[in-house]
Every structure is written in structure tokens, then in C-alpha cells.
C-alpha positions as CSV (number, residue, x, y, z in Angstrom):
1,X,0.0,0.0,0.0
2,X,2.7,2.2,0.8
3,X,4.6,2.0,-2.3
4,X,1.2,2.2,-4.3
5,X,0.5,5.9,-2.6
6,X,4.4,6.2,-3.9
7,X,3.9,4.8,-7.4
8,X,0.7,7.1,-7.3
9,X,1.6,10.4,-6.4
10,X,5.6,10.3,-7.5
11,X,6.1,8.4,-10.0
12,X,3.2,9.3,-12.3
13,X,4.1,12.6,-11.8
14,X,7.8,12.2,-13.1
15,X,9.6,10.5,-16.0
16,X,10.5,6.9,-15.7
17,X,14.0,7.8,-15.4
18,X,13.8,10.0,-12.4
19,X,11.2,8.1,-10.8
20,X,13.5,4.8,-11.1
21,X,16.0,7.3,-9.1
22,X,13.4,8.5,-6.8
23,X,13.1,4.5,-6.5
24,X,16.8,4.2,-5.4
25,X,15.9,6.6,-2.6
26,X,13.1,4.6,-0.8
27,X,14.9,1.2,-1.3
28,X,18.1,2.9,0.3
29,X,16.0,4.3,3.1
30,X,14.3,1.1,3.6
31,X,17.7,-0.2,4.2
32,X,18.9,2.3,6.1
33,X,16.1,2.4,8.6
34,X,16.3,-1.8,9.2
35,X,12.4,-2.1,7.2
36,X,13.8,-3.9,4.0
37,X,14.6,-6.9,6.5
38,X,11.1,-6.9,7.6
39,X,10.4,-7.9,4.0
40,X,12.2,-11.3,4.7
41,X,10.0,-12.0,7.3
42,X,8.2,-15.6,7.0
43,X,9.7,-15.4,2.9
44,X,12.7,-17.4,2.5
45,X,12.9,-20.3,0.7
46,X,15.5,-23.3,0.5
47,X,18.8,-22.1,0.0
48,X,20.0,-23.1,-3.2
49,X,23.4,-24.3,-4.4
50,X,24.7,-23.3,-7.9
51,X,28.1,-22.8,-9.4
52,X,29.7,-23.8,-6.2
53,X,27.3,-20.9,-4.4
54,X,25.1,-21.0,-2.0
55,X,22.0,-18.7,-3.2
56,X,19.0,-18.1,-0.6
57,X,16.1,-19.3,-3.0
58,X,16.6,-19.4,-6.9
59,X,14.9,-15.9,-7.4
60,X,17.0,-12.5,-8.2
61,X,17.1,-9.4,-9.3
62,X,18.0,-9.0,-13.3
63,X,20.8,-6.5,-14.6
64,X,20.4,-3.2,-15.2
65,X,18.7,-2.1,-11.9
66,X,21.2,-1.2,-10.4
67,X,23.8,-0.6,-12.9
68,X,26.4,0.6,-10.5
69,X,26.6,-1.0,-7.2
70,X,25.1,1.5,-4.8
71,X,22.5,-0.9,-3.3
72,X,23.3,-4.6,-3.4
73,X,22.7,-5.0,0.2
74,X,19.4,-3.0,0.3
75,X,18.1,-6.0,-2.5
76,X,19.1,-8.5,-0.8
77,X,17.4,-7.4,2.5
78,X,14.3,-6.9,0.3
79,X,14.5,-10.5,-0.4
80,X,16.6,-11.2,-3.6
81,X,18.7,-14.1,-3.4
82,X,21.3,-12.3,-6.1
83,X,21.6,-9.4,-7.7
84,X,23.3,-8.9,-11.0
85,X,24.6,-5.5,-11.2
86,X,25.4,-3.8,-14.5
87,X,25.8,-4.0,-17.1
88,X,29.3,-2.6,-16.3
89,X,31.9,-1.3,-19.4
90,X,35.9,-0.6,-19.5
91,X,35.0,2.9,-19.6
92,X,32.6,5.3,-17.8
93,X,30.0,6.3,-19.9
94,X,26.9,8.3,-20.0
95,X,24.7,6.2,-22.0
96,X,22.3,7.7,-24.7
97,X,20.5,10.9,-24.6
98,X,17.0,11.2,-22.9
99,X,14.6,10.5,-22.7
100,X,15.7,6.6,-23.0
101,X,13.3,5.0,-20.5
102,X,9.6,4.4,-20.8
103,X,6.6,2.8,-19.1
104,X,4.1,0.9,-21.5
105,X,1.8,0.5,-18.2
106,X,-1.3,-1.4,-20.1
107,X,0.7,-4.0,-21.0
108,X,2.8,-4.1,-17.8
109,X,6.0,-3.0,-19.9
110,X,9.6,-0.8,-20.3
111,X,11.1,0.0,-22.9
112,X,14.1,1.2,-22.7
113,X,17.6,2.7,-24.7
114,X,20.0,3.7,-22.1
115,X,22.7,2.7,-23.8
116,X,25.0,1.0,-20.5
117,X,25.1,4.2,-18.8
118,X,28.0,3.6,-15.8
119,X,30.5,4.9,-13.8
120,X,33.0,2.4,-15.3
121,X,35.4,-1.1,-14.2
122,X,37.8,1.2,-12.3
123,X,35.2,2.9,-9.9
124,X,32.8,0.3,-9.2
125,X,35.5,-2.4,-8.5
126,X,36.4,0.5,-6.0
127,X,32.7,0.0,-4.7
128,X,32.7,-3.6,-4.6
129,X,35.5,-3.8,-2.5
130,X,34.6,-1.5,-0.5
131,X,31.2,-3.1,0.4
132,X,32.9,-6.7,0.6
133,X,35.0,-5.4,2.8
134,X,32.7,-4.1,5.0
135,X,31.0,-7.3,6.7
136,X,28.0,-6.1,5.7
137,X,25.4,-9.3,5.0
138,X,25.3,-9.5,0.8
139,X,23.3,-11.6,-1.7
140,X,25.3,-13.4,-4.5
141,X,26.5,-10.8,-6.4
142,X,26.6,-11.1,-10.4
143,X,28.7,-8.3,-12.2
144,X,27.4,-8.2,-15.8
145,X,30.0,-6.6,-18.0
146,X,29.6,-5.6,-21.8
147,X,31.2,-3.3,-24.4
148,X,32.2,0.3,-24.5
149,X,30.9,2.2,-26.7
150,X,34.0,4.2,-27.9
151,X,35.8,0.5,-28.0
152,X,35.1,-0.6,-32.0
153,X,33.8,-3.9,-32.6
154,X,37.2,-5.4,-33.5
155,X,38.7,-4.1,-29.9
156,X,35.5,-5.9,-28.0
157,X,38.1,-8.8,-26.9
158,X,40.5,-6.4,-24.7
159,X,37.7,-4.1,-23.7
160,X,35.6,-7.2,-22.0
161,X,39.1,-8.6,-20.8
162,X,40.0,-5.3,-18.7
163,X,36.4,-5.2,-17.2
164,X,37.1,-8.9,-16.0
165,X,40.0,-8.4,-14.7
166,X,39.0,-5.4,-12.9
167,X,35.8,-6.6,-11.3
168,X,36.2,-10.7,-10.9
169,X,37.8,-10.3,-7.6
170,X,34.8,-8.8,-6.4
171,X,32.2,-10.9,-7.9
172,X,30.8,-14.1,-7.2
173,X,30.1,-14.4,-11.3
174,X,30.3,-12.7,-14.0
175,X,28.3,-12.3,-16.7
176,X,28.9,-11.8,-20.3
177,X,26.5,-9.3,-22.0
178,X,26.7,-9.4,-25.5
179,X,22.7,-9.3,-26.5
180,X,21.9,-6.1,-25.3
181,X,20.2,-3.6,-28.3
182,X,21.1,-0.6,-27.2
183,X,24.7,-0.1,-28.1
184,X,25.1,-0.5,-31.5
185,X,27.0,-3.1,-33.3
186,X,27.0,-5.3,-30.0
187,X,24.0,-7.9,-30.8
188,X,27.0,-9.1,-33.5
189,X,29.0,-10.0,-30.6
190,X,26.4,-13.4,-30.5
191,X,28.0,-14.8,-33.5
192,X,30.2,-18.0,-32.4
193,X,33.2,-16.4,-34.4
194,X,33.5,-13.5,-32.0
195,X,32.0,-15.0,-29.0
196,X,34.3,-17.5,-28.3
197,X,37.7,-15.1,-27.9
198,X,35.6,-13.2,-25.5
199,X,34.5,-15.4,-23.7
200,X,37.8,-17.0,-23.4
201,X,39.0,-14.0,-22.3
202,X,37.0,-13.7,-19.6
203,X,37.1,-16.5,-18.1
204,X,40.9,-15.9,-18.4
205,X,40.6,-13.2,-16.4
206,X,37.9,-13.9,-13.9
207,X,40.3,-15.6,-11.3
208,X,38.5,-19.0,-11.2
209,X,34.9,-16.9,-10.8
210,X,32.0,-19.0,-12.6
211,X,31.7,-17.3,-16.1
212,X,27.6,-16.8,-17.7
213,X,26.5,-15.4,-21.2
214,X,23.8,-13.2,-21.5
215,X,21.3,-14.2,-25.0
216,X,18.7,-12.2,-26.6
217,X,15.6,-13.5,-26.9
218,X,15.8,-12.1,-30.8
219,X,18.3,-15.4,-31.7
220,X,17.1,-17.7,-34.0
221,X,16.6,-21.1,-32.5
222,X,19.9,-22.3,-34.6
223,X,21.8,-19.2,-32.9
224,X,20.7,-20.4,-29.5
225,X,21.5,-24.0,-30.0
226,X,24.8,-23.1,-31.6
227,X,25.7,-21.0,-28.2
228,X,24.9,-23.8,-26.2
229,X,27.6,-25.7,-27.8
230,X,29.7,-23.2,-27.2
231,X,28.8,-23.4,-23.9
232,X,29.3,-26.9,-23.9
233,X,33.2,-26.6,-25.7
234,X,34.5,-23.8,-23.3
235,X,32.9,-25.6,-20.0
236,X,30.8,-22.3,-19.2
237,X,29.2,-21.9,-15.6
238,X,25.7,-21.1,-17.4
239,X,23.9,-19.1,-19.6
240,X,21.5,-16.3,-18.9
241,X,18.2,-16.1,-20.9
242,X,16.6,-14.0,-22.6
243,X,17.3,-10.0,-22.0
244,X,15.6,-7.4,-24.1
245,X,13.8,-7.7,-27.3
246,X,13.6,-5.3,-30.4
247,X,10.4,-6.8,-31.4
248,X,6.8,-4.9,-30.6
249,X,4.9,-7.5,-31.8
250,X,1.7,-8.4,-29.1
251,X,1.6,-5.2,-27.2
252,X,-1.8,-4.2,-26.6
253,X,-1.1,-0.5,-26.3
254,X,-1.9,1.5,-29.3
255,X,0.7,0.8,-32.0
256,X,1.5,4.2,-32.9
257,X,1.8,5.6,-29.3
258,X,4.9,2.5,-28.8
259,X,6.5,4.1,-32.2
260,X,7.0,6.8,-30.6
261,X,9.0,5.4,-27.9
262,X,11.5,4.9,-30.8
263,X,14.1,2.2,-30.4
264,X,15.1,0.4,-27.1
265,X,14.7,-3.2,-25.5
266,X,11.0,-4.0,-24.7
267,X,10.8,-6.1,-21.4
268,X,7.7,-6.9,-19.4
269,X,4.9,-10.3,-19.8
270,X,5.1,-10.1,-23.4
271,X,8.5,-11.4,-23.1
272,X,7.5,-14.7,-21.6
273,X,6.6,-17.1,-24.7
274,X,10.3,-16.6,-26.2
275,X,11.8,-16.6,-23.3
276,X,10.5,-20.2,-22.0
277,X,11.0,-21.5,-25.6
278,X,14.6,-20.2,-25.5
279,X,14.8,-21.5,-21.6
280,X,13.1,-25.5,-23.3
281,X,16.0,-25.2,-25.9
282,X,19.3,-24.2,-23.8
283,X,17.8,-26.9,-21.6
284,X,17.6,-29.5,-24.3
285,X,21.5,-28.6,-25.7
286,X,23.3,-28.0,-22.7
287,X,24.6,-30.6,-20.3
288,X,23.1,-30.4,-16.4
289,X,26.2,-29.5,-15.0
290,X,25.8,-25.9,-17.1
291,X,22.9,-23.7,-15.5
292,X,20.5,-21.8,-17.1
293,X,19.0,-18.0,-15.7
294,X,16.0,-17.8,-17.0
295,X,15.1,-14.0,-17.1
296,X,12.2,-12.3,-19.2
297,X,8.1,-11.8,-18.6
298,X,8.6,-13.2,-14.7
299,X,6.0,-11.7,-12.8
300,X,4.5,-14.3,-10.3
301,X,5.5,-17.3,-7.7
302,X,4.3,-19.6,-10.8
303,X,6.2,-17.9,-13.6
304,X,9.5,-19.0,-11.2
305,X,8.0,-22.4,-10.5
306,X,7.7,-23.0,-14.3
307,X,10.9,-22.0,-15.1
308,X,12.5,-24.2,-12.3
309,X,10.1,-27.1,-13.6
310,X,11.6,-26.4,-16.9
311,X,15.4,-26.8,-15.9
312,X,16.3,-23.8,-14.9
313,X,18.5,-23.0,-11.6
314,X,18.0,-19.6,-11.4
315,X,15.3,-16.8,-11.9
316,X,15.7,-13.5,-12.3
317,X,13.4,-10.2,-12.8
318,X,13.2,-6.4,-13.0
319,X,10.3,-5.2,-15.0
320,X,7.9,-6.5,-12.2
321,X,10.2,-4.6,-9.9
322,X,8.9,-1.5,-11.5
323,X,5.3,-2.3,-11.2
324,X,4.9,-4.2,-7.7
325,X,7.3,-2.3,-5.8
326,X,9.8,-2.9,-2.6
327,X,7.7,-6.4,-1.6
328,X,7.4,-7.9,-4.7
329,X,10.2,-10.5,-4.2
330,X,9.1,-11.2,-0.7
331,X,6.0,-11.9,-2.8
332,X,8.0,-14.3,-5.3
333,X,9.7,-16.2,-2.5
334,X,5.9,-16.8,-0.2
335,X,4.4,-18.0,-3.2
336,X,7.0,-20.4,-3.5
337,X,7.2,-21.7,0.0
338,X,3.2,-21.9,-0.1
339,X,3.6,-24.0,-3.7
340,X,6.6,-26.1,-2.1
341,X,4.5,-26.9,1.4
């Protein structure tokens, strides 16, 4: 109720953008004040061990909440078993020009072009540290790291290698984002040819960290298959699936209104037919030993059931995030508990 009053008289009143950061202020004050622990209350499921971790519950929050860092432990008091932070790039950047985020409320959807606006590898490995350091009680952190980009195409390899290097140490994975649509050029990256030098790279450089690819839910099904055995060859920790899509197709909003957007990633329910397809496929081509994340149109306790029926070992969201507010993973995990009992 209290973050409906919020949703109602703030964040209808403000862009998406500054109401995500007016967002940021109540989850850091929920933190600060010891209520975000009252969220766990009665809501924690099995603990669940992945990658040689040891998550509490399979259900967390999805990159590009909180791109740089600044409230990891404020999540995971809310109740998300990991948080992915990111995505992350070599070099600071400020992403594209507003606006670049929008709500699509009738069909429960963002779209969104921000382009991986960051504070870059150098400063939030500072953060990282920092808050490792500081004995504070964490979730599984996930640093999601993609391309710069002033890096060109042909640089990608060094550009993802220096981000790994920088921020492994201070992640408990890392994840590989090469699908998202927003910086141009990047969605190429998918292609086995250039995949496989970066991800070697990276898992060079991640100190013995458990290394994840991030697909778009745009692949053709031969594309996906043919990164799962890629996954398969270079012994991968897991792949993450789906993140964004370019497609519009099955909004119920007014087609011309969504034009106007312009370009971006559309997440939300919509995304939740390709992205179980995509989750049935990984989990047909990839060995058990190589999780899957299974991210895209989650919204309920059954959406994660189904997914974890399906083979996955994680779930993440963020679009629901946006629409059900500070509780909604205590939400996730009692549904859950109430479905396992």
C-alpha cells in the first residue's frame, strides 16, 4: 500500500528515469532504517546451491537495476537471493540521450535505450571492494559486464578482458552481455566467431569466478543452440536467458503511441513465450552440469515455478520490480514456499 501511494503520487508525476532514481531513494531508506529486513519476514525459501554458491532461493534481481553498485545489500534485504549488477563497461560512460526509458503500463512493460550508462570497471570495483570489505550481510553478487561504446567492434576482446580483470575479484560471477540492443554493433558479438575469444578472455581473467552469457531473446533457434555448444566446448558456468527484445509484436497498447518510444529493449509479460522457448532449448542442448537464468516476462510465484520445472537454476526479474514495488520478491519467495508446502 505504501509504495502504491508512492507509485501514485511520485512516479506518475515524473519520467520513468527520475522516478527509477526516486526508486533508489526509498529502497536505500528502507535499508537504512532496518524495514527492507522486515520484507524477509516468513519469505525465505531453500537455499540453493549453484556454481559452487550457496544462493537463498533461486529468485533475483535482473541486470540493469542497479547498474552501478550503490545498493546490493538494500536488495538483498528486500528478499533477492542475487543481484546482478550492471551491465558494467571498460570505460565510464553516459549512455544515450534522454529521454531513454519508458513505461508501456497497459501491457505491464519498459522499454528502454539507455545505452549501458556507468560509472565504469575502475570505480565500481572500488565499490565492490569496499562493500565486501565491509562485513556487511550481501546476496550473490553477479557483475554483468559488456562493451564500451567508444571501444570498435574489433577491440571488444580487450575491452571485455580489462572489465574482467578489474571486477572478478569482487564478484561471485560474471556475466557476459553481448545481447543487449542498445549499443550498436554489440548484438553481433552473439556470433560463435566472436564470442568464443571473448569469452575466453574472460574467463581468463575472472580468477576462477563462474563465467555466464547473457542471450537475446531475438536469436534464431539455430543461434541459440549453436551457443549452447559453445557453452558446452568452453565448459561455461551457465547461460542467462533472454534480455531485451527489439520486437513490438503483441503489445496491446496502441501501435502508434509505442512508435513513438523509438528504439530500445522491450521487457515486461510479453517477453515470456520466447523466453520459455529459448529456456526448453538451452535446456535441451546443454549438459546439467551448465545452469540456465532464466530471465524475461517473470511476474508471479508460478512464472519461477515454471521456469525451475523447466530446468532452470535460477530466476531473475526487474520489469515486475517496477510495477509491484519494494515487496514484490518477498511476494516471489511466499508464493514459493506456499507451492513447495
Amino acid at each position: 500500500m505504501i509504495y502504491r501511494a508512492f507509485f501514485n503520487l511520485i512516479f506518475s508525476r515524473f519520467d520513468p528515469e527520475t522516478a527509477h532514481h526516486l526508486g533508489v531513494v526509498l529502497i536505500k531508506f528502507l535499508g537504512a532504517t532496518g524495514l527492507a529486513d522486515l520484507a524477509r519476514l516468513g519469505s525465505k525459501p531453500g537455499h540453493v546451491k549453484v556454481m559452487g554458491l550457496e544462493f537463498k532461493g533461486p529468485f533475483g534481481m535482473a541486470a540493469g537495476f542497479d547498474k552501478n553498485a550503490e545498493m546490493i545489500k538494500e536488495l538483498g534485504q528486500l528478499g533477492f537471493s542475487h543481484v546482478e549488477i550492471g551491465t558494467v563497461t571498460r570505460h565510464a560512460q553516459e549512455g544515450n540521450p534522454k529521454p531513454r526509458l519508458f513505461r508501456i503500463k497497459k501491457d505491464l512493460s519498459l522499454i528502454n535505450r539507455m545505452g549501458f550508462n556507468n560509472d565504469g570497471a575502475d570505480a565500481v570495483s572500488k565499490r565492490l571492494e569496499k562493500l565486501k570489505s565491509s562485513g556487511a550481510t550481501l546476496p550473490i553478487i553477479g557483475v554483468n559486464i559488456g562493451k564500451s561504446k567508444i571501444t570498435e567492434l574489433q577491440d571488444a576482446v580487450s575491452d571485455y578482458e580489462y572489465s574482467a580483470e578489474k571486477l572478478a575479484p569482487f564478484a561471485d560471477y560474471i556475466a557476459v552481455n553481448v545481447s543487449s540492443p542498445n549499443t550498436p554493433g554489440l548484438r553481433s558479438l552473439q556470433s560463435i566467431d566472436q564470442l568464443e575469444p571473448i569469452l575466453k578472455a574472460v574467463i581468463a581473467k575472472a580468477v576462477g569466478k563462474p563465467v555466464l552469457v547473457k542471450i537475446a531473446p531475438d536469436l534464431a533457434d539455430e543461434d541459440v543452440v549453436a551457443v549452447a555448444a559453445l557453452a558446452t566446448k568452453l565448459r561455461l558456468a551457465g547461460v542467462i536467458a533472454t534480455n531485451t527484445t527489439v520486437s513490438r509484436a503483441g503489445l496491446r497498447t496502441d501501435s502508434q503511441r509505442v512508435s513513438a518510444m523509438g528504439a530500445g529493449g522491450l521487457s515486461g509479460p510479453i517477453l515470456k513465450e520466447r523466453s520459455l522457448e529459448v529456456l526448453k532449448l538451452l535446456r535441451a542442448n546443454l549438459p546439467s552440469e551448465i545452469v540456465i537464468v532464466s530471465v524475461g516476462g517473470v511476474f508471479s510465484p508460478a512464472d519461477v515455478s515454471k521456469r525451475l520445472e523447466l530446468g532452470a537454476s535460477l530466476v531473475q526479474g526487474y520489469t515486475g520490480f517496477v510495477y509491484e514495488g519494494p515487496l514484490w520478491a518477498r511476494k516471489i519467495n511466499r508464493g514459493l514456499i506456499s507451492q513447495n508446502n
